[in-house]
C-alpha positions in Angstrom: 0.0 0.0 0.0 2.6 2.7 0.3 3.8 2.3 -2.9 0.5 2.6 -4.6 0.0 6.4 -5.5 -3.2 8.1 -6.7 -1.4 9.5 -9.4 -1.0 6.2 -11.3 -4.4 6.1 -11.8 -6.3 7.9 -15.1 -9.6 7.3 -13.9 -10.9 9.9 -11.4 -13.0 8.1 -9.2 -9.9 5.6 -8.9 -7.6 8.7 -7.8 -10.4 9.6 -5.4 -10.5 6.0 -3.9 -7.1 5.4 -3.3 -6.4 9.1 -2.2 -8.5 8.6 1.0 -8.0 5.1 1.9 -4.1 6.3 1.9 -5.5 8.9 4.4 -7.2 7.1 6.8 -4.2 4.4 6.7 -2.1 7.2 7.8 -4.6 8.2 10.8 -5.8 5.0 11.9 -2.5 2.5 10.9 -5.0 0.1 9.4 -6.2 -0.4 5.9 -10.3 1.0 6.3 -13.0 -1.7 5.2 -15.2 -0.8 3.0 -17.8 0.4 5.3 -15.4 3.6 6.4 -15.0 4.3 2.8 -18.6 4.4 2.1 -19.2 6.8 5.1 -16.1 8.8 3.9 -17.4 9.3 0.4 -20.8 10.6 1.5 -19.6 12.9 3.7 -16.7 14.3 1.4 -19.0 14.6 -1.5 -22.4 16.0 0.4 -22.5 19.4 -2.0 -21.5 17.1 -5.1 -23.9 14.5 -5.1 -23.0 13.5 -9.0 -19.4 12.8 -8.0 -20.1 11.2 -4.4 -22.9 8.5 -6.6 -19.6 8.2 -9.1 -17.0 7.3 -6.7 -20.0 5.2 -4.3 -20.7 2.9 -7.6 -17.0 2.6 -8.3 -16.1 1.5 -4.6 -19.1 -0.8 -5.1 -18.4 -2.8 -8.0 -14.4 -2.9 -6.6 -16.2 -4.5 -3.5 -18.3 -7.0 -5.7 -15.6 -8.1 -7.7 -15.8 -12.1 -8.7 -13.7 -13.3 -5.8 -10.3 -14.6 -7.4 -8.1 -17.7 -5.6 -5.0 -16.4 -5.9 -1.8 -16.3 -3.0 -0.7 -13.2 -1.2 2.7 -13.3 -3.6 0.7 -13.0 -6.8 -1.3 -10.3 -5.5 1.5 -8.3 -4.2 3.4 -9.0 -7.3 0.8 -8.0 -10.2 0.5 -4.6 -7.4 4.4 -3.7 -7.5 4.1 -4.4 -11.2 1.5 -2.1 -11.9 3.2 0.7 -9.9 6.3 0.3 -11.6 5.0 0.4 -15.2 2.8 3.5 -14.3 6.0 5.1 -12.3 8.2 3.9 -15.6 5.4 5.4 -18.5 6.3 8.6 -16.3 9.9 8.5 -16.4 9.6 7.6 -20.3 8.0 11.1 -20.8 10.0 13.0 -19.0 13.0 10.9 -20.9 11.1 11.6 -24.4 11.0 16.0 -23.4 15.0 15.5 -22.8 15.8 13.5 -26.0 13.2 16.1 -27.6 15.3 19.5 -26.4 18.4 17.4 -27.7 20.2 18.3 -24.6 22.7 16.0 -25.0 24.4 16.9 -21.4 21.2 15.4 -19.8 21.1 11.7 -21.6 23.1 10.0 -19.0 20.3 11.1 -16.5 18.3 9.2 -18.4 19.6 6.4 -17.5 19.7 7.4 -13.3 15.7 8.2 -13.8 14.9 4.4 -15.1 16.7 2.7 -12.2 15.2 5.2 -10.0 11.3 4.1 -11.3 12.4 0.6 -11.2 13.2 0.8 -7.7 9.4 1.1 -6.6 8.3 -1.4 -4.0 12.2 -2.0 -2.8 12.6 -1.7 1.0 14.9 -2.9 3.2 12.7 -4.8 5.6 14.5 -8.1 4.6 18.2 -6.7 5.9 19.3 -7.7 8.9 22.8 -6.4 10.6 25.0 -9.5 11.4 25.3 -7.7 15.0 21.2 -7.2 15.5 20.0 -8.1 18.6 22.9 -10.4 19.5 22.1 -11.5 23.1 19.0 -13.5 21.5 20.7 -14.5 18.3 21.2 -18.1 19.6 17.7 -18.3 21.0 15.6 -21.4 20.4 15.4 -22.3 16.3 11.8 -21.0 15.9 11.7 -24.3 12.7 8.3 -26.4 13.6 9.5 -30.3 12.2 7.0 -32.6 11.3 7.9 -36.4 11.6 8.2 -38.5 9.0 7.7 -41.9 11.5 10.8 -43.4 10.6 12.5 -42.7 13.9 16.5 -42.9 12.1 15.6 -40.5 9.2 13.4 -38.2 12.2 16.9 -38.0 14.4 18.8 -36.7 11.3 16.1 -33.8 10.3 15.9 -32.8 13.8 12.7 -33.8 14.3 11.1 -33.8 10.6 10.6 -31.6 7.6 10.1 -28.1 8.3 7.9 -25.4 6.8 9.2 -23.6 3.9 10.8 -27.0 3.2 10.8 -29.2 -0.2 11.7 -32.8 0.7 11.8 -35.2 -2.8 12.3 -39.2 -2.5 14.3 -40.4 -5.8 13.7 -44.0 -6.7 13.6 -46.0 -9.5 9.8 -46.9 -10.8 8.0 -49.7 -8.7 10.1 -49.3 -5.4 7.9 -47.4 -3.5 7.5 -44.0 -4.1 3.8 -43.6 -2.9 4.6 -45.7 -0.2 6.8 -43.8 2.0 4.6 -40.4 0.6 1.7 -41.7 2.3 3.4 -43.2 5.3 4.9 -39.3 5.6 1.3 -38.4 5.2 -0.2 -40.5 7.3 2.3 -40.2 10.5 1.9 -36.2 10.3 -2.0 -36.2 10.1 -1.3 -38.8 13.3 0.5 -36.3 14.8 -2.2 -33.8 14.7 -1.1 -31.9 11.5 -3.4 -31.1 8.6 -2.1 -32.5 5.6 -3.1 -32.2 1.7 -2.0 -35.8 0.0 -2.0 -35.2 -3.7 -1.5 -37.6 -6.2 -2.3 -38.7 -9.8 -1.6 -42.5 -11.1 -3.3 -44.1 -8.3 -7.3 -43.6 -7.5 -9.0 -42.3 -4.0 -9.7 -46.2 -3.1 -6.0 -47.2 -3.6 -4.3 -44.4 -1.2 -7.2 -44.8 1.3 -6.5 -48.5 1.7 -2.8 -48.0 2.1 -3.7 -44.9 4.9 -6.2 -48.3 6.1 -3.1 -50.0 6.4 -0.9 -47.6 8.6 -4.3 -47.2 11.2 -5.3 -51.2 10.7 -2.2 -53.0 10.0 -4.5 -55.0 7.5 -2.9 -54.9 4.0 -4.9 -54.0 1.0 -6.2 -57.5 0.0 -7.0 -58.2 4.5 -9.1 -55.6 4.5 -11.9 -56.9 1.4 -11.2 -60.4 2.0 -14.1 -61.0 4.4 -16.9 -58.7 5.9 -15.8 -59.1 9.4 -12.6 -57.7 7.7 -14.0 -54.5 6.2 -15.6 -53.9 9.6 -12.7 -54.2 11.5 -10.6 -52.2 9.0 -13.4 -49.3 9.5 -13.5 -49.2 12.8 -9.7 -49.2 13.3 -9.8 -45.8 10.8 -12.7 -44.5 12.8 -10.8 -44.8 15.9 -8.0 -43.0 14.3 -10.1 -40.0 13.3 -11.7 -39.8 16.5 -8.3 -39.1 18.3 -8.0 -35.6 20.2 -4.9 -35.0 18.4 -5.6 -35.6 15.4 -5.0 -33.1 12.9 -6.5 -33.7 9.6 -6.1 -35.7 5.7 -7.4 -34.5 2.9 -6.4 -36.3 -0.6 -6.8 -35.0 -4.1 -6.5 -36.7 -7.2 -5.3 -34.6 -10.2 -4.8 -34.6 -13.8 -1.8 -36.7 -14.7 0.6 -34.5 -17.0 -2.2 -31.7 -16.8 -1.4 -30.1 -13.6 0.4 -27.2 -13.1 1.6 -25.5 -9.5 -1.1 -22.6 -9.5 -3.7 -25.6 -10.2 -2.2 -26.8 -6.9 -1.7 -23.8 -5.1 -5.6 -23.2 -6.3 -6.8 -26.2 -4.8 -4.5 -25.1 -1.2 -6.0 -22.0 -0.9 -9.6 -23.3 -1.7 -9.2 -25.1 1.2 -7.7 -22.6 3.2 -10.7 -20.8 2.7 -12.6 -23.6 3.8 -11.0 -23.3 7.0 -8.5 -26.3 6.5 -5.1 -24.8 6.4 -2.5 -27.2 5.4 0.5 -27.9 7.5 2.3 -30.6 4.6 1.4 -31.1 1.2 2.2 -34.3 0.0 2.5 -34.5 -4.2 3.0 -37.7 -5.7 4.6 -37.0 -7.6 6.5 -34.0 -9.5 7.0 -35.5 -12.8 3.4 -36.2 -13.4 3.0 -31.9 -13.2 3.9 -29.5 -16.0 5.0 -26.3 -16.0 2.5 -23.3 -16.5 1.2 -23.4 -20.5 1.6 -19.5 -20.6 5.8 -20.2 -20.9 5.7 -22.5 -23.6 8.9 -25.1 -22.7 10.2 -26.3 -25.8 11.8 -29.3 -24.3 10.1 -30.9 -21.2 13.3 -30.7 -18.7 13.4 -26.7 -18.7 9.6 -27.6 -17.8 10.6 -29.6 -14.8 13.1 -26.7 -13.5 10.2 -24.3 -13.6 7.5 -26.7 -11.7 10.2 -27.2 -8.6 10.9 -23.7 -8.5 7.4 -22.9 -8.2 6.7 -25.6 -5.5 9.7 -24.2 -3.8 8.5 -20.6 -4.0 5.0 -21.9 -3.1 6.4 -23.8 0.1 7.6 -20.3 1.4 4.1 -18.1 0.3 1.7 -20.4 2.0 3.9 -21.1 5.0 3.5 -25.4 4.4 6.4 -27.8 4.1 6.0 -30.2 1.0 7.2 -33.5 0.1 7.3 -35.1 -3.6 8.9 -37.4 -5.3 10.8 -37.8 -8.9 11.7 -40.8 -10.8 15.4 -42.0 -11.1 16.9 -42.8 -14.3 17.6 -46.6 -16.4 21.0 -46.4 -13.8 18.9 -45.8 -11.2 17.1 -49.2 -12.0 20.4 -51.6 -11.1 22.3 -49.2 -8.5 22.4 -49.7 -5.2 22.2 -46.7 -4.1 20.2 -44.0 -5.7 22.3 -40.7 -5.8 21.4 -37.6 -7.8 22.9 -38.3 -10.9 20.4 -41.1 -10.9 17.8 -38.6 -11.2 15.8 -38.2 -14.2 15.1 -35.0 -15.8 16.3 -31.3 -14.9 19.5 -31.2 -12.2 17.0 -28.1 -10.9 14.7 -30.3 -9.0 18.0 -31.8 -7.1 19.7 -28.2 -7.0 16.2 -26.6 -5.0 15.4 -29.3 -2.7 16.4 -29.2 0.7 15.9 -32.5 1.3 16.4 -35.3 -0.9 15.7 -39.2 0.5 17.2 -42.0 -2.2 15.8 -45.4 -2.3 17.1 -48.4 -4.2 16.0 -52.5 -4.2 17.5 -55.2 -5.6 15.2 -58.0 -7.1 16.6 -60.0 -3.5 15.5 -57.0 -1.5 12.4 -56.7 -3.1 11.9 -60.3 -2.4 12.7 -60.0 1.4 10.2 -56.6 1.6 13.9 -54.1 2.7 15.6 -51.4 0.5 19.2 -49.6 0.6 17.5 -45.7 1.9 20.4 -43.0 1.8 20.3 -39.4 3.1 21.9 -38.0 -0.1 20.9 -34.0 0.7 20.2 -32.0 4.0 20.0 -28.8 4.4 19.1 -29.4 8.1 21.7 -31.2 9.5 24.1 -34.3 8.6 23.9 -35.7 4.7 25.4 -38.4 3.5 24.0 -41.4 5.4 23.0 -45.3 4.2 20.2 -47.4 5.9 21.4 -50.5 4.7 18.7 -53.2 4.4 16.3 -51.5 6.0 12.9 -52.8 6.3 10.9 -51.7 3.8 7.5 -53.5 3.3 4.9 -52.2 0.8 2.1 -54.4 1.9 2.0 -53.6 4.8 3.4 -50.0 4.9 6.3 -50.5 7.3 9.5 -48.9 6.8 11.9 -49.3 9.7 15.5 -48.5 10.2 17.8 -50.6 12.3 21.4 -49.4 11.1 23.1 -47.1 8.8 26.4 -46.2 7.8 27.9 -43.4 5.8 27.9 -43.8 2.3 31.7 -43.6 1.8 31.7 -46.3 4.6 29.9 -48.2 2.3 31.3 -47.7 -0.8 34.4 -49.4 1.2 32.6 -52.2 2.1 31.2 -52.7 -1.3 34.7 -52.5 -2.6 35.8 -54.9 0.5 33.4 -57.5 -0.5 34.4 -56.9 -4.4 38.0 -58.0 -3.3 37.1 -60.7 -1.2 35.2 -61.9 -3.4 38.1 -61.8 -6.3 40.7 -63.6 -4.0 37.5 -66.5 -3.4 37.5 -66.8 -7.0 41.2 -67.1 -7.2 41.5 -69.6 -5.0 38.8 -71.4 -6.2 40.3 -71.7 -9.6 43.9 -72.7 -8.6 42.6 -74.7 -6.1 44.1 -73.3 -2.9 
């Protein structure tokens, strides 16, 4: 609001508007409602009736606008935008009258007055002196984590993902992306956080039954096999949602490769409206969204760079920590472990993420429900740590981790095994 001037505005009634809620902003400290206006107008414009009905019907159809779902960002974007091309069309005359009196002494002033009207809206709320307020600069990190409910991973995020934070699993396809999502879902909404689950390969029944599965400990085919079953199954979820702290699950399914981030952001704020404000979003997963039509990617990578940095951005405008996931690459398929050059796509969705969570399974793992899971990325704390074998059981949506070692410790003991393994042969063959 105190950029916007009155003077960027050709309409009258406009001027008039803007001039006198800038007023009373000044008095009062507080933007006025529309009611103050109203009241303002009528008595300003008592011996001009035809101006006071102008500026009244102007203020009303402001007022009655179609109300638009859009974040405070956008809002306060488009408004800093609009100040700066109005401020700018000024400069741009006054630039014009200069090159018109060809007074050539003035052109690098030019040049001053554009930076000057770009420079609407810039403050320096954002600085902080490294010395502010140093007695309470090592007060209590004011980050709020949410658990993930693997205890190992929880210790090493210092509790959970933060908001403002992008977490992103990277596995290869059919390992269990959607798994650990909804498990991270599922323990937060547990833990009396209100949580948006998005997702778009897999219907409403399939996540429910695998949220079933966390509350009942029935897999998917337990809880249809039998109607005693299906009761039991219910009544375990009803006792779930019934808990005092219990915070709250809502799950959406979107288009697949026909969703972009303000489709999403849409959807969080339509809730928010609602009265549901989400603490974690859950979107499984990134590489099913596309980035917004009106930038026209050529190639569907640069695409992928734009959709995290928008889910980034988003993270920080609506205050909500997010976790996704993105597909590894044919590599990916055999490693065991996942790291980000495994990752398939942009190197952006790696570069922006402050968390990223690998997962890899051999056919034997797979086989014996447990996965190689590596820390690859923190920006929270320590990085750079293996849960070897862990258990990892998509039936029955358990994930537990007994041990882990750093992942230089087990490249060495992949390389130990690798020579061990050589000398067996040797002996083998020469019969030793």
């Amino acid at each position: 609001m105190e950029v916007l001037e009155s003077r960027y505005f050709d309409n009258n009634s406009f001027k008039y508007i803007i001039t006198h809620v800038k007023e009373l902003q000044d008095i009062y400290k507080t933007i006025p409602t529309y009611e103050t206006l109203k009241q303002k107008i009528m008595t300003e414009t008592s011996n001009n009736p035809l101006a006071g009905r102008l500026h009244s019907e102007t203020l009303h159809s402001i007022e009655n606008l179609e109300e638009v779902v859009v974040g405070q960002t956008y809002v306060k974007d488009t408004a800093l935008n609009f100040c700066k091309q109005q401020n700018l069309r000024k400069t741009m005359s006054e630039a014009l009258k200069i090159i018109d009196k060809g007074d050539f002494e003035s052109y690098d002033k030019i040049a001053d007055m554009v930076n000057t009207s770009l420079q609407v809206g810039a403050t320096d709320d954002d600085i902080v002196d490294i010395f502010d307020d140093l007695d309470n600069a090592l007060d209590i990190d004011p980050r709020i984590p949410i658990p993930t409910g693997i205890s190992g991973l929880d210790d090493l995020l210092k509790g959970g993902i933060g908001t403002g934070e992008l977490g992103m699993i990277l596995a290869p396809t059919g390992v269990g992306k959607s798994t650990i999502l909804t498990k991270f879902a599922n323990t937060a909404a547990n833990t009396g956080h209100k949580v948006v689950q998005i997702f778009f390969e897999d219907t409403q029944t399939q996540i429910r039954q695998k949220h079933f599965t966390c509350w009942s400990g029935f897999s998917s085919d337990q809880q249809t096999e039998s109607p005693d079953m299906k009761l039991q199954t219910i009544a375990k979820a009803r006792e779930c949602q019934e808990r005092e702290n219990f915070g709250g699950l809502k799950i959406i399914r979107m288009e697949n490769y026909n969703t972009t981030v303000s489709d999403v952001k849409r959807k969080l704020l339509k809730l928010q409206s609602q009265g549901f404000k989400a603490d974690l979003v859950v979107i499984d997963y990134v590489d099913c969204m596309i980035a917004d039509r009106s930038k026209g990617y050529d190639e569907e990578w640069k695409g992928e760079g734009s959709v995290i940095r928008q889910l980034d951005a988003m993270c920080y405008d609506l205050n909500v920590a997010l976790w996704t996931a993105s597909q590894g690459n044919r590599s990916s398929i055999s490693a065991d472990i996942v790291n980000v050059d495994d990752m398939g796509g942009s190197i952006k969705k790696a570069q922006t993420a402050h968390i990223i969570l690998s997962i890899a399974k051999s056919l034997e793992q797979k086989e014996n429900k447990t996965a190689n899971m590596s820390l690859i990325k923190s920006r929270v704390g320590r990085d750079g740590v293996n849960f070897n074998n862990c258990k990892f059981d998509n039936e029955f949506m358990e994930i537990d981790v007994t041990e882990q070692e750093t992942l230089l410790g087990h490249q060495m003991r992949k390389q130990e095994q690798g020579i061990n393994r050589a000398a067996e042969i040797y002996k083998q063959t020469h019969n030793i």
